[in-house]
HTML snippet that shows the backbone in 3Dmol.js (N, CA, C, O; Angstrom):
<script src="https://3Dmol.org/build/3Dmol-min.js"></script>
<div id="view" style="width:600px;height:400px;position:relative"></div>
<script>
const pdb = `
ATOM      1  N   UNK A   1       0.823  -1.174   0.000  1.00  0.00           N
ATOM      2  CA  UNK A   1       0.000   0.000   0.000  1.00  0.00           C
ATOM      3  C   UNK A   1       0.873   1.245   0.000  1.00  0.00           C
ATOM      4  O   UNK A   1       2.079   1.244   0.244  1.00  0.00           O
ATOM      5  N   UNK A   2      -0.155   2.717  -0.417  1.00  0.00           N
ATOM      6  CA  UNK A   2       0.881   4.105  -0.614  1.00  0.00           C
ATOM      7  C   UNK A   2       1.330   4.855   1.015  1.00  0.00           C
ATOM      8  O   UNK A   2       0.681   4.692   2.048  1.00  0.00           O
ATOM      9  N   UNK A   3       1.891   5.223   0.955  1.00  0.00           N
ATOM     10  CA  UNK A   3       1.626   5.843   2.379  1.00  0.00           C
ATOM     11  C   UNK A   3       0.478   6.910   2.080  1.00  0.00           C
ATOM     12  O   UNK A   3       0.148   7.577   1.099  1.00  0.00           O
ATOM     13  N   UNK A   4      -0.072   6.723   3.666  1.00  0.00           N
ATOM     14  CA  UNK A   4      -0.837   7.984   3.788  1.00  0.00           C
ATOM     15  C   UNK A   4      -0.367   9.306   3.713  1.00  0.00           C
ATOM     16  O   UNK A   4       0.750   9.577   4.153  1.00  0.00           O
ATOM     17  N   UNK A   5      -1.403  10.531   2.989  1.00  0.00           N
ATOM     18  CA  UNK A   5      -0.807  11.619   3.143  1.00  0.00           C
ATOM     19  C   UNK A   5      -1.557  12.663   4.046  1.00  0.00           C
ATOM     20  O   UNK A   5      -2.671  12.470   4.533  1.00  0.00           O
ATOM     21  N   UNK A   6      -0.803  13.784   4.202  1.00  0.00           N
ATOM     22  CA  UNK A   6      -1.625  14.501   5.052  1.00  0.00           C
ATOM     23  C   UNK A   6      -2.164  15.711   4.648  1.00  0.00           C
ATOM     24  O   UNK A   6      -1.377  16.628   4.413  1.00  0.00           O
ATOM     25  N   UNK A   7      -3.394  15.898   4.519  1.00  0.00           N
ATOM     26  CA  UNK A   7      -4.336  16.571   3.301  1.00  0.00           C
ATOM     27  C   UNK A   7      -3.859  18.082   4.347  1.00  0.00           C
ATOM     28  O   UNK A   7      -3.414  19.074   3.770  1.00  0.00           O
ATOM     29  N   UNK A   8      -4.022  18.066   5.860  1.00  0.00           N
ATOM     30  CA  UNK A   8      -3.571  19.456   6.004  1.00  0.00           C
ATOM     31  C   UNK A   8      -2.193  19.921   5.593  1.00  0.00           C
ATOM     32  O   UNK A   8      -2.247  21.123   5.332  1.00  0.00           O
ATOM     33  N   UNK A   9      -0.907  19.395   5.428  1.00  0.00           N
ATOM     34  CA  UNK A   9       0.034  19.986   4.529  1.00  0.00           C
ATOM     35  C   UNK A   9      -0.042  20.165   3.158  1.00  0.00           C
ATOM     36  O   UNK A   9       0.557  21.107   2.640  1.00  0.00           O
ATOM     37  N   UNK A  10      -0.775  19.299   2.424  1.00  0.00           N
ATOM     38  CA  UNK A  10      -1.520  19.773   1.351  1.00  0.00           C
ATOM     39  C   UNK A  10      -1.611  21.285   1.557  1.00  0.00           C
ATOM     40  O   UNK A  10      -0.701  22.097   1.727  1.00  0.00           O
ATOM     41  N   UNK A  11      -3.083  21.484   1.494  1.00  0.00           N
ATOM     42  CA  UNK A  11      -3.763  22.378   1.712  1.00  0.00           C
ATOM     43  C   UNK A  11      -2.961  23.738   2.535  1.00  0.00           C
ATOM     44  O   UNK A  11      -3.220  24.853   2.083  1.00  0.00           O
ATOM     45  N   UNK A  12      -2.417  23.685   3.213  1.00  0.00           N
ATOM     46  CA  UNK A  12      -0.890  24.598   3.901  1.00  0.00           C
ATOM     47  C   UNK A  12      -0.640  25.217   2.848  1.00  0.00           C
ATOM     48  O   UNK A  12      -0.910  26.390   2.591  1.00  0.00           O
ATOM     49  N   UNK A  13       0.075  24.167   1.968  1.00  0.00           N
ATOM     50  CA  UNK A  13       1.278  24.047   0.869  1.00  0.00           C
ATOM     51  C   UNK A  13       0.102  24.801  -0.352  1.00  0.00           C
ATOM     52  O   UNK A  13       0.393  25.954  -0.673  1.00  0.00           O
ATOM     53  N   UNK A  14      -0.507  24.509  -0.666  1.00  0.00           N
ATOM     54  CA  UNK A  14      -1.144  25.359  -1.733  1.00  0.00           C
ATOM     55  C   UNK A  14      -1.544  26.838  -1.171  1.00  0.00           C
ATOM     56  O   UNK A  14      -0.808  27.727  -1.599  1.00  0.00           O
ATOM     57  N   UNK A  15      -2.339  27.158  -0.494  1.00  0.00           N
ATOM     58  CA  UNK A  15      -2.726  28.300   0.461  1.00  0.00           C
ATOM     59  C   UNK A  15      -1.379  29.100   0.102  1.00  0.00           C
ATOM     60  O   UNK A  15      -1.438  30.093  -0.622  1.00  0.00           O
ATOM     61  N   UNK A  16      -0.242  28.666   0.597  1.00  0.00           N
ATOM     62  CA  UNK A  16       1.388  29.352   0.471  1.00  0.00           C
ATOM     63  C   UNK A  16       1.232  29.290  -0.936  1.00  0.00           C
ATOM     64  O   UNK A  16       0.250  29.993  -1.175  1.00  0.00           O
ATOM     65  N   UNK A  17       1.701  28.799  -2.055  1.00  0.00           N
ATOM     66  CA  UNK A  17       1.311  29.049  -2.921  1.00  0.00           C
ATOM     67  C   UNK A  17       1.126  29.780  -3.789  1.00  0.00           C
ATOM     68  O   UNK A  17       1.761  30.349  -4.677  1.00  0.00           O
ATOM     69  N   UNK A  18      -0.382  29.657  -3.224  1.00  0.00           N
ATOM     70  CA  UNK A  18      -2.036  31.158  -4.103  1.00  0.00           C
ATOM     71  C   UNK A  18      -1.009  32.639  -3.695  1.00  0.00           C
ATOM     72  O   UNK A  18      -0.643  33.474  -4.523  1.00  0.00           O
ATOM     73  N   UNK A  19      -0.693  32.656  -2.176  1.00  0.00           N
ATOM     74  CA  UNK A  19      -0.033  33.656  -1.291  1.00  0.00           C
ATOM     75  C   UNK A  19       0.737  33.863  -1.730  1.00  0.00           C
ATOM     76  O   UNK A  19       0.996  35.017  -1.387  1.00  0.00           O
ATOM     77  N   UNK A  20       1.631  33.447  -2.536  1.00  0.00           N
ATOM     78  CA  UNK A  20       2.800  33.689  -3.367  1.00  0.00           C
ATOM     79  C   UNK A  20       2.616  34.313  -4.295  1.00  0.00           C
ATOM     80  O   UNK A  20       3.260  35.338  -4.519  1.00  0.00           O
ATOM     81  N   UNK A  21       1.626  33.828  -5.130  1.00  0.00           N
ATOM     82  CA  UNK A  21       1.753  34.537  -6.669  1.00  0.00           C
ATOM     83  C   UNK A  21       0.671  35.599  -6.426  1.00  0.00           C
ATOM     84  O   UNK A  21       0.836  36.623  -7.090  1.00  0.00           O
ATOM     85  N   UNK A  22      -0.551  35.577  -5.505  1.00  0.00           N
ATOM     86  CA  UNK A  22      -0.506  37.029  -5.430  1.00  0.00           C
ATOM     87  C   UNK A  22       0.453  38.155  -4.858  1.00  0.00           C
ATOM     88  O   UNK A  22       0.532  39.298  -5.309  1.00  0.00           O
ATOM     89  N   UNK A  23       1.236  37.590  -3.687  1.00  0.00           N
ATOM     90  CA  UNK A  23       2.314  38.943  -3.662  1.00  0.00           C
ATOM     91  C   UNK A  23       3.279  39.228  -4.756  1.00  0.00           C
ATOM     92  O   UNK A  23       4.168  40.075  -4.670  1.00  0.00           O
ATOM     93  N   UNK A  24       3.011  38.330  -5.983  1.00  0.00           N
ATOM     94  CA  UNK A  24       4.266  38.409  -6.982  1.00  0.00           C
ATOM     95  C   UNK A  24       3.332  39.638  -7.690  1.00  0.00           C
ATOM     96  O   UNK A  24       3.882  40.667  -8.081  1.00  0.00           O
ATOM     97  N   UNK A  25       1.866  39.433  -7.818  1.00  0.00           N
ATOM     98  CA  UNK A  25       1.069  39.846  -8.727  1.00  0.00           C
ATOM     99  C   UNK A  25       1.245  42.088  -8.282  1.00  0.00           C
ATOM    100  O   UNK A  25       1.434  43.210  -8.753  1.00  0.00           O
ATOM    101  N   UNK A  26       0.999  41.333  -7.146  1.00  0.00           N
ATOM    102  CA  UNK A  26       1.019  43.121  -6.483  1.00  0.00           C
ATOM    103  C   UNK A  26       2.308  43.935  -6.614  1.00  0.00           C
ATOM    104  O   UNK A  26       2.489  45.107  -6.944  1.00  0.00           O
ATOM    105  N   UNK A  27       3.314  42.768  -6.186  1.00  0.00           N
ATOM    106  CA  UNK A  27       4.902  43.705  -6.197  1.00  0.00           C
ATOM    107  C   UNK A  27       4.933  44.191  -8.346  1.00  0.00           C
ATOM    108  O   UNK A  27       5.660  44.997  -8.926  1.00  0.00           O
ATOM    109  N   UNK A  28       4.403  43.752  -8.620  1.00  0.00           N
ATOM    110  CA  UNK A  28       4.652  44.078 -10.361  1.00  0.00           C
ATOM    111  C   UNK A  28       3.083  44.901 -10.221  1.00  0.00           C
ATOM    112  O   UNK A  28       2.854  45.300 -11.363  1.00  0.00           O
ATOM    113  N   UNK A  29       2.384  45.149  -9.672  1.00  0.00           N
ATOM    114  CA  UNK A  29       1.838  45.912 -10.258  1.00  0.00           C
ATOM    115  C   UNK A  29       1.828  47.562  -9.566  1.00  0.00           C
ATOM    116  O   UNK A  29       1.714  48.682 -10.064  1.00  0.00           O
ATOM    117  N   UNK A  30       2.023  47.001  -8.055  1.00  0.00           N
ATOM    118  CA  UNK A  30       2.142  48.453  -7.284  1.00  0.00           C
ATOM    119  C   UNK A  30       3.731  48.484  -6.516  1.00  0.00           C
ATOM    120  O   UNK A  30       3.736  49.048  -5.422  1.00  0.00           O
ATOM    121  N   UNK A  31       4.765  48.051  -6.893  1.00  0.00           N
ATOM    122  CA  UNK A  31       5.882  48.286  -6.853  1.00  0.00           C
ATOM    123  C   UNK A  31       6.590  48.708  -7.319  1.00  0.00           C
ATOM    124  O   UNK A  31       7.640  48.106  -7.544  1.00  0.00           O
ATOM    125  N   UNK A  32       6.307  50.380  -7.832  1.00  0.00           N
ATOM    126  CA  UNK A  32       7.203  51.285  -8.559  1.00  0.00           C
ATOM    127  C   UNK A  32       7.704  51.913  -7.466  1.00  0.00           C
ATOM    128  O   UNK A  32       7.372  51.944  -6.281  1.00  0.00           O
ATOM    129  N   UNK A  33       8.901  52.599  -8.350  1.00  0.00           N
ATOM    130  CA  UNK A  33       9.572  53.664  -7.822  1.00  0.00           C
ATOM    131  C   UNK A  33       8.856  55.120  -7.786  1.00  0.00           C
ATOM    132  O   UNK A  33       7.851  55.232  -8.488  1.00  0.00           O
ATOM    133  N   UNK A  34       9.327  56.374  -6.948  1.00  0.00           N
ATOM    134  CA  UNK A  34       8.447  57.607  -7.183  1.00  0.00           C
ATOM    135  C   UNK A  34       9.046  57.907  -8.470  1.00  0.00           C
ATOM    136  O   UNK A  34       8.422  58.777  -9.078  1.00  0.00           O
ATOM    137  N   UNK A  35       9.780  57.578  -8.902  1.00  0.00           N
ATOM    138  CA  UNK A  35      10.835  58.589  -9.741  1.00  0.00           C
ATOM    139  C   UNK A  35      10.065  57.391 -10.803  1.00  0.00           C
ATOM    140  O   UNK A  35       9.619  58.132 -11.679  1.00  0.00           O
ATOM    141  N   UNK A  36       9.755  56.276 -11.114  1.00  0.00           N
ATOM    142  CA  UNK A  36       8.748  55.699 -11.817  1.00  0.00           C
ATOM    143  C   UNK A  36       7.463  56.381 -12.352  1.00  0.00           C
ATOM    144  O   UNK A  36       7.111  56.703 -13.487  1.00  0.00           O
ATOM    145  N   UNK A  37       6.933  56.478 -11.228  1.00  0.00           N
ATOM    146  CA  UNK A  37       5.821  56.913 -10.768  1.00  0.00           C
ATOM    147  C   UNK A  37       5.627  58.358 -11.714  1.00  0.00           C
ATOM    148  O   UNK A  37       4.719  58.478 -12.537  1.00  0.00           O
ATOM    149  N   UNK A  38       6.703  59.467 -11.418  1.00  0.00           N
ATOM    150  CA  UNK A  38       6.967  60.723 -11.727  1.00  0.00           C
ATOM    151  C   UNK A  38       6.785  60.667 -13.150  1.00  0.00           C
ATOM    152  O   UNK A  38       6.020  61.377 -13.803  1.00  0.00           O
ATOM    153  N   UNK A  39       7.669  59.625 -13.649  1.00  0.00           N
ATOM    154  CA  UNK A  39       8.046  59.324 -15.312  1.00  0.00           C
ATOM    155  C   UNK A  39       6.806  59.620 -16.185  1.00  0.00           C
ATOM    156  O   UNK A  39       6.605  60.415 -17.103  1.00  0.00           O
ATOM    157  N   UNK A  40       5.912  58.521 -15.453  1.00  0.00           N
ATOM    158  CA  UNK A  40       4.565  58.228 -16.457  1.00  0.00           C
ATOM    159  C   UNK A  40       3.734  59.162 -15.887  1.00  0.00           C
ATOM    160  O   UNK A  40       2.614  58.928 -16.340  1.00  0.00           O
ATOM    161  N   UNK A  41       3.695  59.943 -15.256  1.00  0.00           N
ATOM    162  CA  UNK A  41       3.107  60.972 -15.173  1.00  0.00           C
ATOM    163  C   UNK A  41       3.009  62.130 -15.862  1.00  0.00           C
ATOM    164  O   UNK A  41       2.158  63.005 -16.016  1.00  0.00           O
ATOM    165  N   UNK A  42       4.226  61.879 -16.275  1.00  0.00           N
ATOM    166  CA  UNK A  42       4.747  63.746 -17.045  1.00  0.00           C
ATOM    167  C   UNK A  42       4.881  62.894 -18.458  1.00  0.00           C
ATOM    168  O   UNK A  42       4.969  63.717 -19.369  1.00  0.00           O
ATOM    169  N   UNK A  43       4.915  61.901 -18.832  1.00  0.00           N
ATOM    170  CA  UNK A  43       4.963  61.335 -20.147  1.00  0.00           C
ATOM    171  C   UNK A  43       3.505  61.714 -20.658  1.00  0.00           C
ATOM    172  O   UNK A  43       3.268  62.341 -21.690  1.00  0.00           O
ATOM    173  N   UNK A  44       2.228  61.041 -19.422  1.00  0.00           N
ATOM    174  CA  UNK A  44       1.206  60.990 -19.859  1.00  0.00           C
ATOM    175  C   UNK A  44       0.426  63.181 -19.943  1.00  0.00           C
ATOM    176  O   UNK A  44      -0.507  63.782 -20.474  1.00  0.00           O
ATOM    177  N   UNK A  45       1.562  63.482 -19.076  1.00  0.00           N
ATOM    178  CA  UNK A  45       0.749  65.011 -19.135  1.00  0.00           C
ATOM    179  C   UNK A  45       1.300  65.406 -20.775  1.00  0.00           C
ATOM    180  O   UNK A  45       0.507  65.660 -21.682  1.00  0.00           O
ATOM    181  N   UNK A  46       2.876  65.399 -20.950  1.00  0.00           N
ATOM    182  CA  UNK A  46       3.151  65.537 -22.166  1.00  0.00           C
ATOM    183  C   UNK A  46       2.102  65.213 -23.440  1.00  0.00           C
ATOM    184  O   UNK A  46       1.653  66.125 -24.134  1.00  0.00           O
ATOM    185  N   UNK A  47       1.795  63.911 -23.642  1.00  0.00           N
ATOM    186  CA  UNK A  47       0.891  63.665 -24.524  1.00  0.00           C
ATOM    187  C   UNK A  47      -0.503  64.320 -24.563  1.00  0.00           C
ATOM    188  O   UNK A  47      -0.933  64.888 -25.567  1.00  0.00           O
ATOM    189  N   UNK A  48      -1.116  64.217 -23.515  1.00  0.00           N
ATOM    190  CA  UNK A  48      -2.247  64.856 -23.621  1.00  0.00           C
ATOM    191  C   UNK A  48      -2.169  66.384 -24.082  1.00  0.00           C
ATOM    192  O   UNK A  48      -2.945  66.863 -24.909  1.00  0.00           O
ATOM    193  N   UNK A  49      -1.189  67.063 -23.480  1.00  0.00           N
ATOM    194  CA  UNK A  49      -1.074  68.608 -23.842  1.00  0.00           C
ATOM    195  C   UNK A  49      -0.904  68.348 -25.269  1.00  0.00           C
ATOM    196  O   UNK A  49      -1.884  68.626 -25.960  1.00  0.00           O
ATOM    197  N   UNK A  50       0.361  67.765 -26.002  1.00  0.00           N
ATOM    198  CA  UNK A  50       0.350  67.454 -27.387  1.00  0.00           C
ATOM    199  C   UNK A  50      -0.682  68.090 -28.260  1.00  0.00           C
ATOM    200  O   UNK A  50      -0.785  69.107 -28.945  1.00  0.00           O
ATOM    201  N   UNK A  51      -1.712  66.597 -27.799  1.00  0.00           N
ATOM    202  CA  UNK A  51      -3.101  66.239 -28.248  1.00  0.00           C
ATOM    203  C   UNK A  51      -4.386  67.754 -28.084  1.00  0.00           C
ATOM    204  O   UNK A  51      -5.328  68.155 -28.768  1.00  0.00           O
ATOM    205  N   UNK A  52      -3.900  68.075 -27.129  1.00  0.00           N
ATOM    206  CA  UNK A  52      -4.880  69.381 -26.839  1.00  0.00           C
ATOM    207  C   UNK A  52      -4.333  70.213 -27.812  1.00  0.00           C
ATOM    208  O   UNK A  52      -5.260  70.818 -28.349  1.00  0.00           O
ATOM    209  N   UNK A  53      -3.417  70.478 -28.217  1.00  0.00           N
ATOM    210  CA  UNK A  53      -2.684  71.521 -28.910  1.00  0.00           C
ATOM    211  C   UNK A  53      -3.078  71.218 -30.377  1.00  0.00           C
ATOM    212  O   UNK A  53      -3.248  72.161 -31.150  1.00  0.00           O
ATOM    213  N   UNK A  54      -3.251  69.754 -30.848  1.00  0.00           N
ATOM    214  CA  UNK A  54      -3.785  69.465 -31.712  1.00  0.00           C
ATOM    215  C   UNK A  54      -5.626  69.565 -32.494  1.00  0.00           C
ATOM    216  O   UNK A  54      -6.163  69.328 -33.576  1.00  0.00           O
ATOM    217  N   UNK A  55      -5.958  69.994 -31.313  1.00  0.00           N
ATOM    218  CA  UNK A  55      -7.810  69.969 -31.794  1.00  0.00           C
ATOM    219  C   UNK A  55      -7.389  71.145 -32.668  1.00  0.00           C
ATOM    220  O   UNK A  55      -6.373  71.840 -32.659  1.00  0.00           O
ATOM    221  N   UNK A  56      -8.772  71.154 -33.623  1.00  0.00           N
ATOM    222  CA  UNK A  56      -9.053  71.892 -34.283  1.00  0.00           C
ATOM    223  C   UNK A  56     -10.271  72.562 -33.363  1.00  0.00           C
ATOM    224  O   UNK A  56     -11.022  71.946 -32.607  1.00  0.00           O
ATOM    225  N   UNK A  57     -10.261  73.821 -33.602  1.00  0.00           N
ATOM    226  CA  UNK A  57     -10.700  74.926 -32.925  1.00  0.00           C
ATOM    227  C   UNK A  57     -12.697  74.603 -33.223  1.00  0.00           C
ATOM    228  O   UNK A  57     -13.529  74.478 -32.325  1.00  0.00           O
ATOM    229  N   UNK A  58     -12.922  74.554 -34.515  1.00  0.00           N
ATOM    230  CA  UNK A  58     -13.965  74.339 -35.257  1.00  0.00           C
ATOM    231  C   UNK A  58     -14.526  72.849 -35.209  1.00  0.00           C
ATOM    232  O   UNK A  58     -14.888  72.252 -36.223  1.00  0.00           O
ATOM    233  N   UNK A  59     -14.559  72.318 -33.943  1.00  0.00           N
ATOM    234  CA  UNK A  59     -15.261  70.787 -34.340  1.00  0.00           C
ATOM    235  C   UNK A  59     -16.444  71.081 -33.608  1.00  0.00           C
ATOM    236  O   UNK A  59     -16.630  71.700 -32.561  1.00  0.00           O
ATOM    237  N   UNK A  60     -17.469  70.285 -34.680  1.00  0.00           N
ATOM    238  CA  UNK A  60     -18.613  70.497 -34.712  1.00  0.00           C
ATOM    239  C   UNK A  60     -18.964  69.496 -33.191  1.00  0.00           C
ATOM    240  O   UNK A  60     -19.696  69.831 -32.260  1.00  0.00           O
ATOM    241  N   UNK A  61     -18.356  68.503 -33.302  1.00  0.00           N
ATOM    242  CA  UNK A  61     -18.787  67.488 -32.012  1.00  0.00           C
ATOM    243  C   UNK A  61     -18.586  68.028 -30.838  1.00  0.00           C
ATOM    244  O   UNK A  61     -19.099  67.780 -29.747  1.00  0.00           O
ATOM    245  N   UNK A  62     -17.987  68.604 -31.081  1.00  0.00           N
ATOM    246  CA  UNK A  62     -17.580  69.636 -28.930  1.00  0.00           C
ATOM    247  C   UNK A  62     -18.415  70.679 -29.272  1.00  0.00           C
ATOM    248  O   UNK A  62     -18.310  71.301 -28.215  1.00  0.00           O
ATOM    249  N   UNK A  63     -19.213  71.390 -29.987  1.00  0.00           N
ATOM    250  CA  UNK A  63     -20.884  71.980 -29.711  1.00  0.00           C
ATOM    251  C   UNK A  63     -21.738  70.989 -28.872  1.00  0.00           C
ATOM    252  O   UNK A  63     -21.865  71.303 -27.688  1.00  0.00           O
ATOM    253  N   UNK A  64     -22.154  70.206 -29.154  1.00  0.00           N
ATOM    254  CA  UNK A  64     -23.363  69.327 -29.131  1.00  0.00           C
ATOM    255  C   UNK A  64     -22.981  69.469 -27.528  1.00  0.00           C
ATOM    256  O   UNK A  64     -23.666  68.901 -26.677  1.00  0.00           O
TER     257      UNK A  64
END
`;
const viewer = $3Dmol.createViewer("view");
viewer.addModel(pdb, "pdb");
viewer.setStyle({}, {cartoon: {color: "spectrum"}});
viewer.zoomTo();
viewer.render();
</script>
């Protein structure tokens, strides 16, 4: 016969795990730097000003 196993280290062992790859999930998603942080900020203000600078004065759709 197999040996018996023990479903609570199982279950431990996965739990650790799940716990793992969500702290992997968070450190990549909210683990920037400020100076990161700063980057895409002023990248994203850059573009938008761009883009503002780009409308045409005369569009009929920004009446409505």
């Amino acid at each position: 016969m197999s040996d018996p196993i023990n479903l609570n280290k199982f279950r431990k062992a996965r739990a650790k795990a799940d716990k793992e790859q969500r702290a992997k999930e968070n450190r990549a998603k909210f683990g920037r730097t400020k100076a990161e942080k700063t980057l895409d900020k002023a990248r994203a203000d850059t573009v938008t000003r761009l883009t503002d600078g780009h409308r045409l004065k005369d569009d009929p759709e920004q009446d409505s």
